[in-house]
N, C-alpha and C positions, 0 to 999 in steps of 0.2 A: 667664608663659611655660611651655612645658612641660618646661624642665630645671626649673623649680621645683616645680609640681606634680606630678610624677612622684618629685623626690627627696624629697619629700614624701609620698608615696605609700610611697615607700620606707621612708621612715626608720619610718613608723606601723606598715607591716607587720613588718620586724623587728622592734620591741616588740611591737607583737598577737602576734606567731607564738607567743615564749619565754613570752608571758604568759600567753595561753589554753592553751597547753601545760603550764604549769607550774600549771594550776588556776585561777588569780586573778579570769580571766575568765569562766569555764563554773562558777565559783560549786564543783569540786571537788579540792581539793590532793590533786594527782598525789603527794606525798610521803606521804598516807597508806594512798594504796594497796598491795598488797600486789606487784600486777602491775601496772605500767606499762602506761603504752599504747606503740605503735609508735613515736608521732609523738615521745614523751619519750626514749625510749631512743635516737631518731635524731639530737636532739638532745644528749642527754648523751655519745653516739660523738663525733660532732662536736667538741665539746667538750676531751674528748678526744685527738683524732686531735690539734686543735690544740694543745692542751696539751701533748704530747708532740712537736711540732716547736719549740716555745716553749722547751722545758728541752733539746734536742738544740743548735740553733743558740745562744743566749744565755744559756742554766745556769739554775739554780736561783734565785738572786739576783736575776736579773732577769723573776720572772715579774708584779712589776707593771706589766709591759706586755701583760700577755696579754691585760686585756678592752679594748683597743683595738685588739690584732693579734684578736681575735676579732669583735669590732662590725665595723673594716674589712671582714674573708671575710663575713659575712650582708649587709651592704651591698653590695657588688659583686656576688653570688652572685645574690641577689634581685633587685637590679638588672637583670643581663643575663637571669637567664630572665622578667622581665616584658619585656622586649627581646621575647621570640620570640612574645608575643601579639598577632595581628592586631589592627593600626591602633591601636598603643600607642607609647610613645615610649623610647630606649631611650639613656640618661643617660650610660652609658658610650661614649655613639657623639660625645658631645660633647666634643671636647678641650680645651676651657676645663675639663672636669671633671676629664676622664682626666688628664693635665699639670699642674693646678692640685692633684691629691691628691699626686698624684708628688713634685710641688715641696715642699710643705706638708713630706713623711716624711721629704723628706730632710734639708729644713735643721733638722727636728725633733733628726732621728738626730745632725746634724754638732755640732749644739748642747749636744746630749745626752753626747757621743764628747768633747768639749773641757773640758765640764763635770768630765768623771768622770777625765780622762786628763790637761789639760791641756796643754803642748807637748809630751808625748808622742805622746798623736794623729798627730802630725805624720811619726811614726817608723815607721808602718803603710804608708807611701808607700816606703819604703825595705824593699826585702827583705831579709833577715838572709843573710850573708854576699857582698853586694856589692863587687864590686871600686871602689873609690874613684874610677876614670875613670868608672865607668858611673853612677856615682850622680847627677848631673844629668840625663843621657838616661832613668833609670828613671822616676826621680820627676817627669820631665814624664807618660810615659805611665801611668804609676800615677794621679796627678792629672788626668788628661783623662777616665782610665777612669771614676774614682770621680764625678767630674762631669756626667759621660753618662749617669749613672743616673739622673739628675733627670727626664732628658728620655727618656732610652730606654724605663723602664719604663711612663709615662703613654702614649706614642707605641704600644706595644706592647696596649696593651689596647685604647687607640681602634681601632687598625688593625686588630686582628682580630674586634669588634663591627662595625666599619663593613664590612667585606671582605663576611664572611658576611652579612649584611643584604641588602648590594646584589644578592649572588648569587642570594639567595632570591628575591628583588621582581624581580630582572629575570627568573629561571628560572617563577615564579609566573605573570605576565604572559603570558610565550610558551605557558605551557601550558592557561592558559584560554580564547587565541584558538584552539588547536587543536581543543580539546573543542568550543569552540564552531561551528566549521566543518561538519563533520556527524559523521555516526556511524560511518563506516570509518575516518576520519581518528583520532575519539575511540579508539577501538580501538586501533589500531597508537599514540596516544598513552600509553597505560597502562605501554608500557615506559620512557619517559623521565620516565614520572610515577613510577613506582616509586624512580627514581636518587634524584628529587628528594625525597621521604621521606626515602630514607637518607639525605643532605645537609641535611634538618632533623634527625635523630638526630645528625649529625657537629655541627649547629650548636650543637643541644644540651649534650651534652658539648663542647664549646668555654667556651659559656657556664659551666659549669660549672667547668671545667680552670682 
């Protein structure tokens, strides 16, 4: 199918990317040169940028999570912008994916949280300094909250890959019967073909975001 071969697709080019970057493949170790290339340094930012959201949100301690919170962003990243290549197929538009990685991090995280905390975990549902009548009403919506991540955050990526897709394909469509029409029509078309550029740039960084 083509959520297979496309995650597929995916998963080789983030290895190729890090790997011919990093030398392995082009036969020369970026590590002995003196200057880097672009593509190294873009990736070592990267890296990076993540690495220091990794030690802001969960410390020091835990940065043996980093090269999966790092594999995830080149996974989805890549992902959605081979999305924005004509007549390609675009994995995150698939909610079996989008919801099924969702599901996957969280019961990862809850597992992870119970492991390390035990029935304290359970303490995080409760705000510190709660009034004792409200502490049943909290920690229902404390726990609906935390549970809606499951679903909110997969829903949320599918929906905004699929949104922008359709807008494009339907906007795409309407502008190639115009051009096609004649050549006054093509003309006075060039201004709502201009929008339609910046709304691949918007998509772009979408994808990106």
């Amino acid at each position: 199918t083509n959520l297979a071969l496309y995650s597929l697709i995916v998963f080789v080019l983030v290895i190729g990317l890090h790997l011919a970057f990093k030398g392995t493949v082009v036969g020369t170790l970026n590590d002995t040169k003196l200057i880097p290339s672009t593509w190294s340094i873009a990736l070592e930012s990267s890296f990076a940028s993540i690495n220091a959201i990794v030690r802001e949100q969960i410390g020091l301690r835990n940065e043996i999570y980093l090269p999966f919170i790092y594999s995830l962003f080149f996974f989805i990243i890549i992902a959605n912008l081979i999305g924005n290549t004509p007549y390609s197929f675009t994995i995150t538009t698939s909610i079996v994916l989008s919801v099924g990685l969702s599901f996957t991090i969280f019961i990862g995280v809850t597992l992870i949280g119970l492991a390390k905390h035990g029935l304290h975990f359970f303490s995080f549902f409760i705000p510190s300094g709660t009034p004792l009548a409200l502490v049943p009403l909290l920690v229902l919506i404390e726990v609906t909250s935390y549970l809606a991540r499951a679903l909110s955050l997969g829903v949320r990526l599918f929906a905004n890959m699929t949104a922008g897709h359709t807008l494009l394909k339907i906007l795409s469509t309407f502008l190639y019967q115009l051009f096609s029409s004649s050549i006054v029509v093509a003309i006075f078309t060039l201004i709502p073909y201009s929008i339609f550029v910046a709304l691949i740039g918007l998509e772009l960084a979408v994808s990106i975001i």
